[in-house]
C-alpha positions as CSV (number, residue, x, y, z in Angstrom):
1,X,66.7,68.2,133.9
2,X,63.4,69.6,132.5
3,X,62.8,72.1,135.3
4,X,66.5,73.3,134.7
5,X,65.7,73.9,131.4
6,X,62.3,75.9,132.3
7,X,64.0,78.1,135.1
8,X,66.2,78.7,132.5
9,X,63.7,79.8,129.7
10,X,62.1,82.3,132.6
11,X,65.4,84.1,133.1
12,X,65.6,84.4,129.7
13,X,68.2,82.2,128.6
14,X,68.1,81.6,125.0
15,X,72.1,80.1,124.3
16,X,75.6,80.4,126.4
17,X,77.2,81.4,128.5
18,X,74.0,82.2,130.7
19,X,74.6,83.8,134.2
20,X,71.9,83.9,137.0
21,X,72.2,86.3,139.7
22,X,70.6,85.9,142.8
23,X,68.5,84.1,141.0
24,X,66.9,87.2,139.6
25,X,68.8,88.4,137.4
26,X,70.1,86.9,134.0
27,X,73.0,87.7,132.2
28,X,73.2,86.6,128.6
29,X,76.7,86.4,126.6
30,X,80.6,87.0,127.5
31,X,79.6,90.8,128.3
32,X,82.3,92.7,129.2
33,X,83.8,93.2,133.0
34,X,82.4,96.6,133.5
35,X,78.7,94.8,132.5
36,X,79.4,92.1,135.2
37,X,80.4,94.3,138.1
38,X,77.6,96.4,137.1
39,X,75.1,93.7,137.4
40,X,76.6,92.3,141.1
41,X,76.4,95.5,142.0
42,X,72.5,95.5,141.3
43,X,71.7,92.4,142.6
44,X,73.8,92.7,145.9
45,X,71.8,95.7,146.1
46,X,68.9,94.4,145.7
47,X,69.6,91.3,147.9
48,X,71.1,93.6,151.1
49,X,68.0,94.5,153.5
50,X,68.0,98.1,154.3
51,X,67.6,99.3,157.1
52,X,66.7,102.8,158.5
């Protein structure tokens, strides 16, 4: 339970509701739909190898 709590301190978790994306990104607080798709958005983006 103590390493939960640490990886949770480095994405910057400080209360809830706490979201991790692709465990890069964090999401604090009931944020608003548009805020969520925005941040899948990123880290899909950012999780999709390019290619080219």
């Amino acid at each position: 339970m103590q390493a939960d709590f640490r990886a949770a301190r480095r994405y910057g978790a400080t209360g809830v509701p706490f979201f991790v994306l692709n465990r890069a990104y964090g999401l604090s607080g009931a944020q608003p739909a548009d805020t969520f798709l925005s941040a899948l958005r990123t880290a899909h983006a950012d999780a999709t190898p390019t290619t080219g």
